[in-house]
GUKOL-901306 format. One line per field, with one value per residue: residue number from 1; residue in one letter; x, y, z of N, C-alpha, C, CB in turn. Coordinates in Angstrom, 1 decimal, always signed. Glycine has a CB too. Layout:
BEGIN
num: (NUM/...)
residu: (A/...)
n_X: (X/...)
n_Y: (Y/...)
n_Z: (Z/...)
ca_X: (X/...)
ca_Y: (Y/...)
ca_Z: (Z/...)
c_X: (X/...)
c_Y: (Y/...)
c_Z: (Z/...)
cb_X: (X/...)
cb_Y: (Y/...)
cb_Z: (Z/...)
This chain:
BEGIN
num: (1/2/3/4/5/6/7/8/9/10/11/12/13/14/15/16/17/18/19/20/21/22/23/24/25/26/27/28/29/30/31/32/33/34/35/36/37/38/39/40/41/42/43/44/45/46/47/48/49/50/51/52/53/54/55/56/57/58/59/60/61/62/63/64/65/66/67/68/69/70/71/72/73/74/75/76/77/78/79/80/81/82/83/84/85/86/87/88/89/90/91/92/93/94/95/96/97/98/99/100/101/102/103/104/105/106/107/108/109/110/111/112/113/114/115/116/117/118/119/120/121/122/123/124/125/126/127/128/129/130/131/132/133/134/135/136/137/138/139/140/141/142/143/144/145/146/147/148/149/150/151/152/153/154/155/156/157/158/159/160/161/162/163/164/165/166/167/168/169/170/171/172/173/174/175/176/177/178/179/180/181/182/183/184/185/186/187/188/189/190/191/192/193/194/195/196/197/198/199/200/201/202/203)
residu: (X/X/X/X/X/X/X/X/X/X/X/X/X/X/X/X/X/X/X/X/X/X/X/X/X/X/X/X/X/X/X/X/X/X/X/X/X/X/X/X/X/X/X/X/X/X/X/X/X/X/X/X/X/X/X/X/X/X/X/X/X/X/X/X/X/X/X/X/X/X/X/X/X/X/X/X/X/X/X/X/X/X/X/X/X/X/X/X/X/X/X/X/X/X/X/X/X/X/X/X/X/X/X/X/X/X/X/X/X/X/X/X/X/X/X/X/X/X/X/X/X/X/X/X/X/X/X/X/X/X/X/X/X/X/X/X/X/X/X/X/X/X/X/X/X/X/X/X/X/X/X/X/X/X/X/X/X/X/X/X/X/X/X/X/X/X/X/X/X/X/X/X/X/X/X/X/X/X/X/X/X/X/X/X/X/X/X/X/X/X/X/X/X/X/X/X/X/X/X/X/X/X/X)
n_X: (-25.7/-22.9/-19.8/-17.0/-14.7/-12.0/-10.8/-8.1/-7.9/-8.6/-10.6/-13.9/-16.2/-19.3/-23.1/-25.6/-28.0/-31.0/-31.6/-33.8/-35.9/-37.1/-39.7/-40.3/-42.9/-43.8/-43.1/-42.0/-42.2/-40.3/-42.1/-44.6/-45.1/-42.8/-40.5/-37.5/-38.2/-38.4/-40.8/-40.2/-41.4/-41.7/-41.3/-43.9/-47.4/-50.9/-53.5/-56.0/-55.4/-54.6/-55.7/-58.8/-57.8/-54.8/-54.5/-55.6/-53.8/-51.7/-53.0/-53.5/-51.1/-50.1/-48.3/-47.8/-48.9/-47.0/-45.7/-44.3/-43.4/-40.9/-39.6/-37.6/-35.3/-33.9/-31.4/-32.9/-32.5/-32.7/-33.4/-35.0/-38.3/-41.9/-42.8/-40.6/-38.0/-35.6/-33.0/-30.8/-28.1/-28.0/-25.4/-22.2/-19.3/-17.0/-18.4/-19.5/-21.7/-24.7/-26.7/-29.6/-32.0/-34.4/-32.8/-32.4/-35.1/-34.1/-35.5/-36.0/-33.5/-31.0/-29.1/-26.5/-25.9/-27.4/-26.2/-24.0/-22.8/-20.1/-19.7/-20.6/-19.1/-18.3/-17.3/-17.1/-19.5/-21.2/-24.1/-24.6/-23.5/-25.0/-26.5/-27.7/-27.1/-26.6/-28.5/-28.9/-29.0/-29.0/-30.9/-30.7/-31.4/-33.6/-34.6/-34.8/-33.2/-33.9/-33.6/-31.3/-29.2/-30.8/-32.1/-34.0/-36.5/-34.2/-32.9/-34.9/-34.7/-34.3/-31.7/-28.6/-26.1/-22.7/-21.0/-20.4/-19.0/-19.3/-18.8/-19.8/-21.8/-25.0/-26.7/-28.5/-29.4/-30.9/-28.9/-27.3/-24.1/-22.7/-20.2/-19.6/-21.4/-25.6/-28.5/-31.1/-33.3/-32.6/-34.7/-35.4/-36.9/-34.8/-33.0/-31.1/-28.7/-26.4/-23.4/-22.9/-20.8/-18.2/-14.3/-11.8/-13.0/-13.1/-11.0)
n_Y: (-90.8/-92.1/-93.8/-93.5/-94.1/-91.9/-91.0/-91.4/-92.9/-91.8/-92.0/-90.7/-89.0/-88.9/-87.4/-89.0/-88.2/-87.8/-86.6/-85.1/-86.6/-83.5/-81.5/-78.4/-76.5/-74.0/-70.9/-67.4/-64.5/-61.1/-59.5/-59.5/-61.0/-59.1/-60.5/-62.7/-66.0/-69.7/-72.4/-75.1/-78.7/-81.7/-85.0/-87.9/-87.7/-88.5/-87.3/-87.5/-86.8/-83.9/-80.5/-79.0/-75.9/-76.9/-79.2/-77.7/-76.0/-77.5/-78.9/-77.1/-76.3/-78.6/-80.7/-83.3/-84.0/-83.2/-83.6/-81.4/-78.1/-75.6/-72.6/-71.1/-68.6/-67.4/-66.2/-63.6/-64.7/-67.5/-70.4/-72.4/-74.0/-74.6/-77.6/-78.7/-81.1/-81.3/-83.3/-84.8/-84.9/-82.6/-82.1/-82.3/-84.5/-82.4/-80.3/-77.1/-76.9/-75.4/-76.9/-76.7/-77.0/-77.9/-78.2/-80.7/-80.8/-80.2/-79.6/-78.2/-75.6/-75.2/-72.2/-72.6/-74.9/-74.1/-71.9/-71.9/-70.5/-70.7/-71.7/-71.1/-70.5/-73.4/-74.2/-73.5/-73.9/-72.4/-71.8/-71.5/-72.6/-73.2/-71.0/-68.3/-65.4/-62.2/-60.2/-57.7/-54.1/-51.6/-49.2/-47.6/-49.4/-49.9/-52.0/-55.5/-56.2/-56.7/-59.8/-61.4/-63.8/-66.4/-69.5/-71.7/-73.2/-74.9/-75.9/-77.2/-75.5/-73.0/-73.9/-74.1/-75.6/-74.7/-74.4/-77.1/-80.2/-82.0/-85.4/-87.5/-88.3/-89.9/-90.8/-92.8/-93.9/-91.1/-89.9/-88.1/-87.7/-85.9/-84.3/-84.5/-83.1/-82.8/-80.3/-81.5/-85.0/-87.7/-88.8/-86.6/-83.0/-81.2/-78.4/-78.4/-75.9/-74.4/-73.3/-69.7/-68.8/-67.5/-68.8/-71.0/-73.7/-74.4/-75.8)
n_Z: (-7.2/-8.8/-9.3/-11.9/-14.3/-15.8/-19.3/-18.7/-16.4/-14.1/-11.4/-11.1/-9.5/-10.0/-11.0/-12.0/-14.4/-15.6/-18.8/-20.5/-22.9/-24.3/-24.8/-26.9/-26.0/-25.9/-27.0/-26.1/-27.1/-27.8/-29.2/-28.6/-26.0/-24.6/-24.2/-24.7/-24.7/-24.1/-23.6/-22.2/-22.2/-20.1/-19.4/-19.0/-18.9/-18.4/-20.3/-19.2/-16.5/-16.5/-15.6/-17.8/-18.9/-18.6/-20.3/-23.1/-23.3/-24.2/-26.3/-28.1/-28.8/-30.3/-29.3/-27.5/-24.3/-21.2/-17.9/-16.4/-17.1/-17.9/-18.4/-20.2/-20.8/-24.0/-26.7/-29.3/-32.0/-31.5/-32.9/-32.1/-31.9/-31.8/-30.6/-31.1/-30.5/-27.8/-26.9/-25.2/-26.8/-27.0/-25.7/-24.4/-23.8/-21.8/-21.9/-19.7/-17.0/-15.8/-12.8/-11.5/-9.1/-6.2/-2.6/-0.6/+2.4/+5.7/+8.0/+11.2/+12.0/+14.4/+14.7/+14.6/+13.5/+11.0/+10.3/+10.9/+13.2/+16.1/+19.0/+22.6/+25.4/+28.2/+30.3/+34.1/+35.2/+32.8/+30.9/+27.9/+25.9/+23.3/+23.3/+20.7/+21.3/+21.6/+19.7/+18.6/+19.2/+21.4/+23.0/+20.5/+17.6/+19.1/+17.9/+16.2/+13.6/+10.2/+8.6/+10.4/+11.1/+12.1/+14.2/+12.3/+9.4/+7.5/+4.6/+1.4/-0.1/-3.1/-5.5/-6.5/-8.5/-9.5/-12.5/-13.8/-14.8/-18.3/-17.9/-19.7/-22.3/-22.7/-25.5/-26.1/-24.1/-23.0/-20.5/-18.6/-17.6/-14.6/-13.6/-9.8/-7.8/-7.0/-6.2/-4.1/-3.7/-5.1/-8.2/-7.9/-9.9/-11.9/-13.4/-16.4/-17.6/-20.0/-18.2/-16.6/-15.2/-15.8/-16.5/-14.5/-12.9/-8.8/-6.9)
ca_X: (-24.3/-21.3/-18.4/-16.8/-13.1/-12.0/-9.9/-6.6/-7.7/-9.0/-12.0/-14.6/-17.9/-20.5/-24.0/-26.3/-29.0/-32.3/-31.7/-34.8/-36.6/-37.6/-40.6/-40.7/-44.6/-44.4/-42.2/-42.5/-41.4/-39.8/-43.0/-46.0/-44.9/-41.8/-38.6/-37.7/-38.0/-39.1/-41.1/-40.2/-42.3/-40.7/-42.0/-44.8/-48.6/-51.8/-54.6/-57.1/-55.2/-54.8/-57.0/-59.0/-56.7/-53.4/-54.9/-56.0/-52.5/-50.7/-53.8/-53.1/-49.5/-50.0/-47.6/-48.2/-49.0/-46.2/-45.8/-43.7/-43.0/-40.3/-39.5/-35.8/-34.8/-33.1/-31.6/-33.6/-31.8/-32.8/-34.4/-36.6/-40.1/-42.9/-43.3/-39.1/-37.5/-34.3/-32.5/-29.1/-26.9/-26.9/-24.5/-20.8/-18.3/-16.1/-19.1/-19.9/-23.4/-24.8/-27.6/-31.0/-32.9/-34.5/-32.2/-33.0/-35.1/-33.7/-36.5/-36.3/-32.1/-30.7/-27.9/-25.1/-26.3/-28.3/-25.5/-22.0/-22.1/-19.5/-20.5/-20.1/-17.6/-18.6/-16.8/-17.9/-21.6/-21.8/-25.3/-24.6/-23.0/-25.6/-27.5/-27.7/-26.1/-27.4/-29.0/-29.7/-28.3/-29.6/-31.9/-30.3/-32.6/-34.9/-35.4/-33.6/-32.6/-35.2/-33.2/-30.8/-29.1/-31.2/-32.8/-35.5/-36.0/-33.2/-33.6/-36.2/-35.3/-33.8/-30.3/-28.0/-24.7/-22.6/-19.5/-20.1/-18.4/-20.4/-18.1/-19.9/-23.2/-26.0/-27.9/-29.1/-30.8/-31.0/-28.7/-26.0/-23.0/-22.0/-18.9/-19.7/-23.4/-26.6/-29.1/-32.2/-33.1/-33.0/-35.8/-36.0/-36.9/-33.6/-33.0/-29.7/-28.2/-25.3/-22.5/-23.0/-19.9/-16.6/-13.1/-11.3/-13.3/-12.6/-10.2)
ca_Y: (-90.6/-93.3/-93.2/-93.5/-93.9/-91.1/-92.0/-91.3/-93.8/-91.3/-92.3/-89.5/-89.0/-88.1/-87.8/-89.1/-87.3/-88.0/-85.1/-85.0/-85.7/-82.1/-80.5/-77.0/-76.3/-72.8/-69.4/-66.1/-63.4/-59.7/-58.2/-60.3/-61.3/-58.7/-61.2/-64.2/-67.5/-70.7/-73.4/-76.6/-79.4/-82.7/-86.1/-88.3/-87.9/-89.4/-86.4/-87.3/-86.1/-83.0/-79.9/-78.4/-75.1/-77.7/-79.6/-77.3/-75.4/-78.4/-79.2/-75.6/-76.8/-79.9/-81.5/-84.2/-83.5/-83.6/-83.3/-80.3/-76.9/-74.6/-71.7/-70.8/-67.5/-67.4/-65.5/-63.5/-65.3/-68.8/-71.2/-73.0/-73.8/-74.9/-78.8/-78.7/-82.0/-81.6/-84.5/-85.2/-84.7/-81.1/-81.4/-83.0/-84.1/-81.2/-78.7/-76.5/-76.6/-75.1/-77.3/-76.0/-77.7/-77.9/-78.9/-81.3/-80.1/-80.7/-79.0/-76.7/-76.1/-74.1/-70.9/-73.4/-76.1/-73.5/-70.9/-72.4/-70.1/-70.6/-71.9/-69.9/-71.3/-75.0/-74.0/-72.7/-73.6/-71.4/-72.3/-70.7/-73.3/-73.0/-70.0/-67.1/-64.5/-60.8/-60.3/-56.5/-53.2/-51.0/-48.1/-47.6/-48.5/-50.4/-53.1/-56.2/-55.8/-57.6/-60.4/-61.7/-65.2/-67.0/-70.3/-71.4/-74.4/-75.6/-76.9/-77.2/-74.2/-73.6/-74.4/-74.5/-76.5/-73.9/-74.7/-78.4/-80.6/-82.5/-86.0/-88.2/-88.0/-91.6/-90.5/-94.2/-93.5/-89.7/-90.2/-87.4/-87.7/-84.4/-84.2/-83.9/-83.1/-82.0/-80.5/-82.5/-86.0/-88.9/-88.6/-85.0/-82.4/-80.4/-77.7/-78.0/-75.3/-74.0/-72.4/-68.4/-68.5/-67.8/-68.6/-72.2/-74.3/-74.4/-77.2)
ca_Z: (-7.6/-8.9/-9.9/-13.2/-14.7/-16.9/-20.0/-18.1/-15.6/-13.2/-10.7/-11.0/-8.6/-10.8/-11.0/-13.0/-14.4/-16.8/-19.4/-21.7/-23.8/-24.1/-26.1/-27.2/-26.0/-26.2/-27.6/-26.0/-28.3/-27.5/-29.9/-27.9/-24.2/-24.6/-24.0/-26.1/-23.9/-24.7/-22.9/-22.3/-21.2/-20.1/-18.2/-19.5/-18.2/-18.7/-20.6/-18.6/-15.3/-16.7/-16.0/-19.2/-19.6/-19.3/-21.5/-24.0/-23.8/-25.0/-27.8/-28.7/-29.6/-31.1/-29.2/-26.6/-22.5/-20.5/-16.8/-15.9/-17.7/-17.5/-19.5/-20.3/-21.4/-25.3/-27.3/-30.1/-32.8/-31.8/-34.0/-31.4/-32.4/-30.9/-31.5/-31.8/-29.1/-27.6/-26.1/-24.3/-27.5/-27.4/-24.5/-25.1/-22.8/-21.2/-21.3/-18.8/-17.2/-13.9/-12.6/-9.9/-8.2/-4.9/-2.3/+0.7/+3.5/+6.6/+8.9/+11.9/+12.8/+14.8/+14.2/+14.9/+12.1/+9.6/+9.7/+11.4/+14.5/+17.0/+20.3/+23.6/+27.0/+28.2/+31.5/+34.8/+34.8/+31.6/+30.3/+26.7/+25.2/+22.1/+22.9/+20.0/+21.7/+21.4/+18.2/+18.1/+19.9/+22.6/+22.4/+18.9/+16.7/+19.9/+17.7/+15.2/+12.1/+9.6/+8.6/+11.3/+10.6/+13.3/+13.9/+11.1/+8.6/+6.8/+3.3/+1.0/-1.0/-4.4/-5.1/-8.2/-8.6/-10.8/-13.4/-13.4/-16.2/-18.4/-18.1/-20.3/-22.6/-23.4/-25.7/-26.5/-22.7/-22.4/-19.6/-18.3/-16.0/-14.4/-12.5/-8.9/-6.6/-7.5/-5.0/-3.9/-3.7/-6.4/-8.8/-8.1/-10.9/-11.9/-14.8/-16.6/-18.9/-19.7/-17.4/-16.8/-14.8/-16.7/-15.6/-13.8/-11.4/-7.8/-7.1)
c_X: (-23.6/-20.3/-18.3/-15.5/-13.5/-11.1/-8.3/-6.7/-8.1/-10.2/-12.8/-15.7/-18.6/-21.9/-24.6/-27.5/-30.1/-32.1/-32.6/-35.2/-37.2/-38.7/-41.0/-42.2/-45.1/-43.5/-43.0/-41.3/-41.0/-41.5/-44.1/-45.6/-43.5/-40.6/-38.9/-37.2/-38.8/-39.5/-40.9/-40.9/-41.5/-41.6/-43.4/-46.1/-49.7/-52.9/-55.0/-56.5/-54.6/-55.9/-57.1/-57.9/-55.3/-53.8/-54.9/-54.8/-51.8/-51.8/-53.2/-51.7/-49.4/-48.8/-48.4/-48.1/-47.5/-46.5/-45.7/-43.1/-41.6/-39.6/-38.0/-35.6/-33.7/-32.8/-32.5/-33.4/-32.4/-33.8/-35.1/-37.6/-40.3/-43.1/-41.3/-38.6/-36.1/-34.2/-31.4/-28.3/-26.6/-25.8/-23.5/-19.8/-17.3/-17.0/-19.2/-20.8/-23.9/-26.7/-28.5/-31.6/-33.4/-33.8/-33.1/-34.0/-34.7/-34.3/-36.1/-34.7/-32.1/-29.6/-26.7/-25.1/-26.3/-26.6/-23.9/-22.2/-21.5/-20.2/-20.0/-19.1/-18.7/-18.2/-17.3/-19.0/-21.8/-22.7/-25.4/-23.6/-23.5/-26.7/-27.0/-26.9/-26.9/-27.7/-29.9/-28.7/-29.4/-30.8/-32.1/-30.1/-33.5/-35.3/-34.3/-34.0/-33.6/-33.6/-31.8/-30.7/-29.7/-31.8/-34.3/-35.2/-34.8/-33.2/-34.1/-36.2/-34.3/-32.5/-29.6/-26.4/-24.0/-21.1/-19.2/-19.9/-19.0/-19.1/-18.3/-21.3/-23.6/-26.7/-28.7/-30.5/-30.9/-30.4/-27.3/-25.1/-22.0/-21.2/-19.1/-21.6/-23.9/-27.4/-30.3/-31.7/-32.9/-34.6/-36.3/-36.0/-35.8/-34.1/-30.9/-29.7/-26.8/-24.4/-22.3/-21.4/-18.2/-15.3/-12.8/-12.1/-12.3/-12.3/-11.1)
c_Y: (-92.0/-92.5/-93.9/-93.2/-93.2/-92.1/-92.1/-92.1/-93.4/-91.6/-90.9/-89.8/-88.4/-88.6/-88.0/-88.8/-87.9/-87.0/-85.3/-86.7/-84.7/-81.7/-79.2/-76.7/-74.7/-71.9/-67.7/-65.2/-62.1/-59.2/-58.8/-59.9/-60.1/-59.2/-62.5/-65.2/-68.3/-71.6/-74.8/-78.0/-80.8/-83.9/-86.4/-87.9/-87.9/-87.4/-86.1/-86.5/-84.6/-82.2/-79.3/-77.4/-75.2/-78.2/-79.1/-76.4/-76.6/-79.0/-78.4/-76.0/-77.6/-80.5/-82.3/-83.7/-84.1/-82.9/-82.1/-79.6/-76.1/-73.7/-71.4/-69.6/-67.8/-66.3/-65.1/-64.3/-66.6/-69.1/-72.1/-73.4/-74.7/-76.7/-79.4/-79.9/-81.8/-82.7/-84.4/-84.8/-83.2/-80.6/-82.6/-83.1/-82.9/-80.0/-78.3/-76.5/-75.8/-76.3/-77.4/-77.0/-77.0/-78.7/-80.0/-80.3/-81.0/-80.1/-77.7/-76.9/-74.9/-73.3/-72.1/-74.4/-75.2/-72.4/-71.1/-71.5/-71.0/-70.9/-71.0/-70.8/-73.0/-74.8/-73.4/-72.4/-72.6/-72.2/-71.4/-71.1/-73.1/-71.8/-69.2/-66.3/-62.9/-60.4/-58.9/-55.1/-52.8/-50.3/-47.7/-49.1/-49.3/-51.2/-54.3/-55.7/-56.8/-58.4/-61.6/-63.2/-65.7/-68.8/-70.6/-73.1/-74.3/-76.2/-76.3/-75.8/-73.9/-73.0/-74.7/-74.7/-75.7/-74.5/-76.3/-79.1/-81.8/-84.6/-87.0/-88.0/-89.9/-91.1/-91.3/-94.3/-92.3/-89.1/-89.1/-87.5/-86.5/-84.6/-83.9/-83.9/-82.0/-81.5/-81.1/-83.9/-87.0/-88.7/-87.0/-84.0/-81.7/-79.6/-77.6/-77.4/-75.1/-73.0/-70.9/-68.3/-68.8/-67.8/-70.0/-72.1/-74.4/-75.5/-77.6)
c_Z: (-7.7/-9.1/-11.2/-13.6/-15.8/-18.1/-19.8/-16.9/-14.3/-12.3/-10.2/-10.3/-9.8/-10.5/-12.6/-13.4/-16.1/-18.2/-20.6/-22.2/-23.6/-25.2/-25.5/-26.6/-26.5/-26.7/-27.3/-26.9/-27.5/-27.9/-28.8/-26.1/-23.5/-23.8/-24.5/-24.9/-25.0/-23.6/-23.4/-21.4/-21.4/-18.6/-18.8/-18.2/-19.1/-19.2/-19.9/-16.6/-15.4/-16.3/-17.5/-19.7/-19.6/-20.7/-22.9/-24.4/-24.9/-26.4/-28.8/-29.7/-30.3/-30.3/-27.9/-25.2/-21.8/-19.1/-15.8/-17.2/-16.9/-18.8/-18.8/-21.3/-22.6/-26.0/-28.7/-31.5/-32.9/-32.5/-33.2/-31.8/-31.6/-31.4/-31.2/-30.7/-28.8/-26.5/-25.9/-25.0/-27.7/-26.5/-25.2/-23.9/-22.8/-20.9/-20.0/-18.0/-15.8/-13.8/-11.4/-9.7/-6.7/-4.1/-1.2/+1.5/+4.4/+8.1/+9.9/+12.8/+13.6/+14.2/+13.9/+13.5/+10.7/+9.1/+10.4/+12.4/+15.5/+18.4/+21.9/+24.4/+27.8/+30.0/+32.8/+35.2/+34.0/+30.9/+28.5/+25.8/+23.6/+21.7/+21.8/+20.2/+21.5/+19.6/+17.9/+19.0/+21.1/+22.3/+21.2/+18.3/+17.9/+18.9/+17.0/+14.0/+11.2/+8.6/+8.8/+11.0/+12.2/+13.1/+12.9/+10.4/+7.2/+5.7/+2.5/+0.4/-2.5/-4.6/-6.2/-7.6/-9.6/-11.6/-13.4/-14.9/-16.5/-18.0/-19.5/-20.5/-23.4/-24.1/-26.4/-25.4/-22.3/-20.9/-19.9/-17.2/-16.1/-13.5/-10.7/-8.7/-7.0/-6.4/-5.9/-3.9/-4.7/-6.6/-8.4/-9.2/-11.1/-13.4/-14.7/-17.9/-19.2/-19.0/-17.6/-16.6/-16.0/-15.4/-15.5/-12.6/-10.3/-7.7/-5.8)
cb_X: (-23.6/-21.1/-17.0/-17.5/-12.0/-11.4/-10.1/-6.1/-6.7/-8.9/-11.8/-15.0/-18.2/-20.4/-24.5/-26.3/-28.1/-34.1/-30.1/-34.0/-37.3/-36.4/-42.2/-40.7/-45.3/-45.1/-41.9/-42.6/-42.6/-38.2/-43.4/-46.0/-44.2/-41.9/-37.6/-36.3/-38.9/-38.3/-42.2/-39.0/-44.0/-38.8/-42.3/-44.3/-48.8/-52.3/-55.4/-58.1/-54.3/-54.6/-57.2/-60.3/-56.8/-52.8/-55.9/-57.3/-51.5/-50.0/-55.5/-52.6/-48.4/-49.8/-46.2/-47.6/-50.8/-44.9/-45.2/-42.6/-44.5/-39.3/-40.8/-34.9/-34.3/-33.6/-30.9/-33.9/-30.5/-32.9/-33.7/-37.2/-40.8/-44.3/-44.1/-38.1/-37.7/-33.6/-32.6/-28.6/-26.9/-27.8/-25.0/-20.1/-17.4/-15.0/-20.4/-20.0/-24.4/-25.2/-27.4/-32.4/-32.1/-35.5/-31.2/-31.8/-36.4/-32.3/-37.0/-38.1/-30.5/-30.6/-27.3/-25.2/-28.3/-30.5/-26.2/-20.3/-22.8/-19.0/-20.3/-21.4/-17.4/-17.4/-15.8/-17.9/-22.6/-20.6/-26.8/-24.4/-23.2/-26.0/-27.9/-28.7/-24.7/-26.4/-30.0/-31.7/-27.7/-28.8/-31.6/-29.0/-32.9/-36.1/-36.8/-33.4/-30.7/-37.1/-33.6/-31.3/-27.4/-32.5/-32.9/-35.2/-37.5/-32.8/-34.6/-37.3/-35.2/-34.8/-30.3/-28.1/-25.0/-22.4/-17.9/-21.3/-16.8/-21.4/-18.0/-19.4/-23.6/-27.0/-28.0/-27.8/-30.8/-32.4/-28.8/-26.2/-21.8/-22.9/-17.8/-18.7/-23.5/-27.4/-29.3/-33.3/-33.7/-32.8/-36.7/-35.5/-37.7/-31.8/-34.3/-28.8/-28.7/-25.2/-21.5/-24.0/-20.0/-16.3/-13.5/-9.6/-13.8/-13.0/-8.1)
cb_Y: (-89.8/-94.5/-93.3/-92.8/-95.2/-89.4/-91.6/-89.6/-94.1/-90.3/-93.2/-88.8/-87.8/-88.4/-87.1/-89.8/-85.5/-87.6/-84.3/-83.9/-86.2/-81.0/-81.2/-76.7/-76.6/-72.3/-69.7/-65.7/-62.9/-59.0/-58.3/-62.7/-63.4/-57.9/-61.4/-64.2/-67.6/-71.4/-73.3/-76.7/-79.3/-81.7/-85.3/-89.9/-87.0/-90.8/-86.7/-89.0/-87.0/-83.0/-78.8/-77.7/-74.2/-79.1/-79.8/-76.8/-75.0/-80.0/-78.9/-74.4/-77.2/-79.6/-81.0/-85.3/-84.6/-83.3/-84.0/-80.7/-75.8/-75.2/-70.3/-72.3/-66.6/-68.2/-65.3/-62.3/-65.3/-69.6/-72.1/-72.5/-74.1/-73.8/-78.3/-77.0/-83.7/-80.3/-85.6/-86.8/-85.4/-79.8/-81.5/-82.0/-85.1/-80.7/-78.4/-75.9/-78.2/-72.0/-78.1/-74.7/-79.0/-78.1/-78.2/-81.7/-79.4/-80.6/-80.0/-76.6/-76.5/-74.3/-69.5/-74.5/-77.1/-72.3/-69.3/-72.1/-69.4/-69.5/-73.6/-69.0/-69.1/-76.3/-73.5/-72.2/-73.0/-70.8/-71.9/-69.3/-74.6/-74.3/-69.1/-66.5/-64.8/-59.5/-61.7/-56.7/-52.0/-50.1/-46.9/-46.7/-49.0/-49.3/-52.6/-58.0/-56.1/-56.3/-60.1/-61.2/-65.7/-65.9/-70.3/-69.4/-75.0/-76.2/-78.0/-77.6/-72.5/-73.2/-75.7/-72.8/-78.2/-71.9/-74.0/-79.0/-80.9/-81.9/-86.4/-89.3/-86.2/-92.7/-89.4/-95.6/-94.2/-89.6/-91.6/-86.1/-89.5/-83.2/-82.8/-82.3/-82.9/-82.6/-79.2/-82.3/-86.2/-90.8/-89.7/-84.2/-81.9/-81.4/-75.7/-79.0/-74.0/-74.0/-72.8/-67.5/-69.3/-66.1/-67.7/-72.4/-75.7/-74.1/-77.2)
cb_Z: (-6.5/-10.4/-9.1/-13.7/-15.0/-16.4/-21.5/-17.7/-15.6/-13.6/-9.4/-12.2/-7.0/-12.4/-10.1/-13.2/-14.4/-16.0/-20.0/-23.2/-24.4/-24.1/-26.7/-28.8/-24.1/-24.9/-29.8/-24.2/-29.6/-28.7/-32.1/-28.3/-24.0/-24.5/-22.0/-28.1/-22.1/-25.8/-22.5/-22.1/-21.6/-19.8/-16.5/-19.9/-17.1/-17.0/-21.1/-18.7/-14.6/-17.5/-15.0/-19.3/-19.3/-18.4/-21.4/-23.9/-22.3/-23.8/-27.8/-27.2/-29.0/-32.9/-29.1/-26.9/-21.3/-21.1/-16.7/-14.8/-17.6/-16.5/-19.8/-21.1/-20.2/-26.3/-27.1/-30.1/-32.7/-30.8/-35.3/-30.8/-34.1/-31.2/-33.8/-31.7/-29.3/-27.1/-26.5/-23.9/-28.9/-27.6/-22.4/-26.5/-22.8/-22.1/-21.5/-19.0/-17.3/-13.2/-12.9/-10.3/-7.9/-4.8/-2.1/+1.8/+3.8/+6.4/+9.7/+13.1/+11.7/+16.1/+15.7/+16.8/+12.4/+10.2/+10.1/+10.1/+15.1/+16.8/+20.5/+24.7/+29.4/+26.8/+31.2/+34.7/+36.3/+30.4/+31.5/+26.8/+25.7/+21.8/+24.2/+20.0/+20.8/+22.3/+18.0/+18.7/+18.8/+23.3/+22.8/+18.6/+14.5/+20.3/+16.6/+15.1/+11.9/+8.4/+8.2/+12.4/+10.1/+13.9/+14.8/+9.3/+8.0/+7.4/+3.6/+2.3/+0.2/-5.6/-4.3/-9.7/-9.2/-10.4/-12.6/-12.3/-16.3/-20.3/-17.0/-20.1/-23.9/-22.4/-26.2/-26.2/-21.3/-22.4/-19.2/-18.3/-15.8/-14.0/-13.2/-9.1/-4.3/-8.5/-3.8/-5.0/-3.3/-5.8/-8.5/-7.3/-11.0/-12.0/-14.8/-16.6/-19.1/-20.4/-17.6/-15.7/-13.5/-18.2/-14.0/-13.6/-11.6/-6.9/-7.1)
């Protein structure tokens, strides 16, 4: 993350993000795979560290091996093709975008950390400062409930950033600055599209 003055003088947090080069590798159809996506493959790598049926997918295409795939649902209308590159300019300052990732892991927390519970009395030799607390009923049903906010790992699972504004596009260096935090780390893989959510962002 930086920051960055808007053109009213404003100091914005943004992040900055890699966005493409993108190649088309693949197009699923409604009539074949029944629903119209497209794959996109993105990130340089070497042939030979490929296996054969990577390999021979991207021969298949005629386009060049890239690192990482992800298929993106389109509609049936688009003009996509296989071979086709998108880069950074099809976004524009003020858009919309929501952007996923994997967030941090932060390993094994407890209730209090993972889910904000409330701590018990501190007073009176009360030893339940951070215990749980009862986490089921009596006889009825004799057991818990199958998924009880409890202690567990924290993190490390997948995480989208939604209604986030594009501020400024490079497309000299394929470089995007989105208004505000992405999850995961630096140099982590993301997917950005455009904004499902309709309506005004939360202030």
């Amino acid at each position: 993350m930086t920051q960055v003055f808007s053109d009213t003088g404003e100091l914005l947090p943004v992040t900055v993000l890699e966005a493409g080069p993108c190649i088309v590798v693949a197009r699923r159809t409604t009539a074949k795979e029944g629903y119209e996506a497209v794959q996109l493959g993105f990130g340089d790598v070497k042939e030979k560290q490929l296996r054969q049926p990577a390999a021979g997918h991207f021969k298949k295409a005629g386009v060049v091996a890239r690192r990482h795939l992800r298929e993106i649902r389109v509609r049936g209308d688009s003009d996509l093709a296989v071979g086709q590159e998108l880069k950074v300019d099809i976004f524009k300052a003020g858009d919309r975008v929501d952007v996923t990732g994997t967030s941090r892991g932060k390993g094994f927390s407890g209730q209090h950390k993972r889910h904000h519970f409330g701590r018990g009395p501190v007073t009176h030799g009360s030893h339940n400062i951070k215990q749980p607390g009862s986490i089921g009923s009596s006889s009825t049903p004799s057991r818990v409930y199958k998924g009880m906010r409890m202690a567990g790992q924290m993190g490390n699972a997948t995480a989208t950033s939604t209604f986030l504004t594009v501020v400024r596009v490079d497309p000299d260096r394929n470089l995007l600055l989105v208004r505000g935090a992405v999850p995961g780390h630096p140099n982590s893989l993301l997917l950005v599209r455009d904004a499902r959510q309709r309506g005004k962002p939360k202030k």
